[in-house]
C-alpha positions as CSV (number, residue, x, y, z in Angstrom):
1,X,-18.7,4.1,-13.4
2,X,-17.2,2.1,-10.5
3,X,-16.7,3.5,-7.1
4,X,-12.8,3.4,-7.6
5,X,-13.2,5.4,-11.6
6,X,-15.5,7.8,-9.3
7,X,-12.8,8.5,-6.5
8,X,-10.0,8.5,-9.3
9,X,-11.9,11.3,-11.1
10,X,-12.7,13.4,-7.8
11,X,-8.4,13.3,-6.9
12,X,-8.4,14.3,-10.8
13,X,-11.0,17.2,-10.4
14,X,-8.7,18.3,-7.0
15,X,-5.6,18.5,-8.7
16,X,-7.3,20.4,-11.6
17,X,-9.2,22.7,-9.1
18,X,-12.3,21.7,-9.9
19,X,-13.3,20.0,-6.9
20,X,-11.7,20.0,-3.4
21,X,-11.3,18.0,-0.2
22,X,-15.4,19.1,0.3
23,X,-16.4,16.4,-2.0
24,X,-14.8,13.7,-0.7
25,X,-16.5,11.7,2.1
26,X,-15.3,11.6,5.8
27,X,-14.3,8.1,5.8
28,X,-11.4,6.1,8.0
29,X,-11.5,3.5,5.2
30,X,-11.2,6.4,2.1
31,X,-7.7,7.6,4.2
32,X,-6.7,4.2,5.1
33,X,-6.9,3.7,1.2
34,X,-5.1,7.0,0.2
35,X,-2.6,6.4,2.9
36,X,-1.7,2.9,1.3
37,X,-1.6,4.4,-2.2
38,X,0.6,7.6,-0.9
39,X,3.1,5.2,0.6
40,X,3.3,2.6,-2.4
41,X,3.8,5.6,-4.8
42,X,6.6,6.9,-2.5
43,X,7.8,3.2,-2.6
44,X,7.9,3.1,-6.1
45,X,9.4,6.3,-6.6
46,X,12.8,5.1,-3.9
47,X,12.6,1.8,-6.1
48,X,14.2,4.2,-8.9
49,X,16.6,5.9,-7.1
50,X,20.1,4.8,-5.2
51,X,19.2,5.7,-1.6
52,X,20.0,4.8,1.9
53,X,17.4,2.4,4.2
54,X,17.6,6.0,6.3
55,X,15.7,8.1,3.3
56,X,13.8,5.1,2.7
57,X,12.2,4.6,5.9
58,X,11.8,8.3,5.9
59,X,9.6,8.8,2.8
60,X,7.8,5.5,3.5
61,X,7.1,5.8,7.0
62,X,7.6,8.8,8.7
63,X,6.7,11.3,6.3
64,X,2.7,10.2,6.0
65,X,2.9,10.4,9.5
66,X,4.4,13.8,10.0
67,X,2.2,14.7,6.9
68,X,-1.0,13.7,8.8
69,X,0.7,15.3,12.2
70,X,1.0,18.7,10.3
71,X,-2.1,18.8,8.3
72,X,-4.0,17.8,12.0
73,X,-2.1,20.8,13.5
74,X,-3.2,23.4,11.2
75,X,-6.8,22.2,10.7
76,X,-6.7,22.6,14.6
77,X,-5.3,26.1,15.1
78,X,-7.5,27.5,12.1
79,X,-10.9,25.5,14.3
80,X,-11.8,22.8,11.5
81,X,-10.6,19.6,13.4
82,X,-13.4,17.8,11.6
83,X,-12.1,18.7,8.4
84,X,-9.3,16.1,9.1
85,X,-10.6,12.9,7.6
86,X,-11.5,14.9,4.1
87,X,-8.1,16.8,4.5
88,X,-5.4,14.1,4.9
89,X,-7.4,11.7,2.3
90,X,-7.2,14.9,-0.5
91,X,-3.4,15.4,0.1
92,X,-2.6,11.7,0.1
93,X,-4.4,10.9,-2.8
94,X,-3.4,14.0,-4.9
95,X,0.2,13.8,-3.6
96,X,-0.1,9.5,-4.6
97,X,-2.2,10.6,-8.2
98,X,0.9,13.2,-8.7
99,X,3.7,10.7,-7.9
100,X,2.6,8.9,-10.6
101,X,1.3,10.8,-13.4
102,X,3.9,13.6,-13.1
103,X,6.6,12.9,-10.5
104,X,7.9,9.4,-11.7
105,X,7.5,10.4,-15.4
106,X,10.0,13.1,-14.7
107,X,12.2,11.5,-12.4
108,X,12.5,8.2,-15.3
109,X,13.2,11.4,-17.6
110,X,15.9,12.9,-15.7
111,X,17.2,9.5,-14.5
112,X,16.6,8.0,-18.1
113,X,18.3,10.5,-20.2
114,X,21.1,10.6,-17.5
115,X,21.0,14.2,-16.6
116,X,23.3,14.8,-12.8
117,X,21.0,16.2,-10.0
118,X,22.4,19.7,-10.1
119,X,21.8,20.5,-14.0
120,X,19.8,22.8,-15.1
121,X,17.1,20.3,-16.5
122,X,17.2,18.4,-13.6
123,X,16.7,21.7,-10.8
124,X,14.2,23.4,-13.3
125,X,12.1,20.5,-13.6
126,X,12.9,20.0,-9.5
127,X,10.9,23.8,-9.3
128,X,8.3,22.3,-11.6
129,X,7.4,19.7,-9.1
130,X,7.4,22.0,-6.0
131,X,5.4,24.3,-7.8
132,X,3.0,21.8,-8.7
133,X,3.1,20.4,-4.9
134,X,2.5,24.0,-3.5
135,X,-0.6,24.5,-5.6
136,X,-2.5,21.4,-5.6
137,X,-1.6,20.8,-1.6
138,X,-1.6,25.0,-0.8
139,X,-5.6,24.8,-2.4
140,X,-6.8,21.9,-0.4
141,X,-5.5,24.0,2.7
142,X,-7.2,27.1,1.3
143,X,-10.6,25.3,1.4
144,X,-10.5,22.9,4.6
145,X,-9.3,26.1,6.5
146,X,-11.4,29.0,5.0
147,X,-8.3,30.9,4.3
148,X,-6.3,32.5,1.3
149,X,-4.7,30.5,-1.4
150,X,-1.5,32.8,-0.1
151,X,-1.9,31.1,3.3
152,X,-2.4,27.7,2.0
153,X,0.4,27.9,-0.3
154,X,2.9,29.0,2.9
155,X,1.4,26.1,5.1
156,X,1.8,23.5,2.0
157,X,5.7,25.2,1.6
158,X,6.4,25.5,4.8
159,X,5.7,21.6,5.0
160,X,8.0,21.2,2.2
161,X,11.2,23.1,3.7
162,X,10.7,20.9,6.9
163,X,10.9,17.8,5.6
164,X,13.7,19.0,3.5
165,X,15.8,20.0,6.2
166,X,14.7,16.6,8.1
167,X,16.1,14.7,5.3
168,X,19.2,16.5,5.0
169,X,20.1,16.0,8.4
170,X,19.6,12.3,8.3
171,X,21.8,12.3,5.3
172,X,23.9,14.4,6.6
173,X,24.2,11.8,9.8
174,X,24.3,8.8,7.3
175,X,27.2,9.9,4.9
């Protein structure tokens, strides 16, 4: 098995909560990689939606940074600063494995089959995904900082709201 089939089956094993940010390596080059992967995903993802250069350079750029910011912060106040490296190269390579085997499959479903943003389908499958995001993300924060799954979960959804309420105001200040 290659290097890249071993590192492919280790995000795997995270999102399945079999392994967790533990196993991988402290490595600049390993979150360089994940970082490159997270961003082309996100890429990929805009590439199917109509959005503004704003939201673009939002998801692309500034969100891995605030990502890395936040997930530095918290590995600091719960005293695992040298956690980081296997930290931020888990959530970026779960939240890049997710993109594509779940996220864009849905979003070409929703976007495919025509369904308007505020349907049903579209919000329950919307839940799906942040439900999905809270778990895989809440349970690496559970094990770098030696807490509950309860706190992880809040740290991983409190994450989420922020960036939500970034991007709404910069469309909001774009419309």
């Amino acid at each position: 098995m290659s290097t890249v089939q071993q590192f492919l089956k280790v995000f795997v094993d995270i999102v399945l909560w079999r392994q967790g940010p533990q196993d991988l390596p402290s490595s600049n080059l390993l979150v360089l990689l994940t970082l490159a992967a997270y961003m082309s995903v996100s890429t990929l993802q805009l590439a199917f939606l109509d959005e503004s250069a704003v939201t673009w350079l939002f998801f692309v750029l500034v969100d891995p940074l605030l990502l890395a910011g936040w997930v530095w912060f918290v590995l600091r106040v719960f005293a695992h600063p040298e956690r980081f490296q296997q930290t931020i190269a888990a959530v970026y390579g779960t939240g890049a494995l997710l993109g594509l085997a779940v996220y864009l499959p849905a979003q070409l479903l929703v976007t495919g089959t025509a369904t308007q943003p505020a349907s049903t389908a579209a919000q329950l499958i919307a839940l799906a995904m942040v439900v999905i995001f809270a778990a895989v993300t809440g349970r690496i924060i559970k094990l770098a900082t030696d807490t509950s799954m309860f706190t992880g979960v809040a740290i991983a959804l409190t994450y989420f709201l922020a960036v939500d309420v970034l991007i709404s105001m910069l469309r909001g200040s774009v419309g």
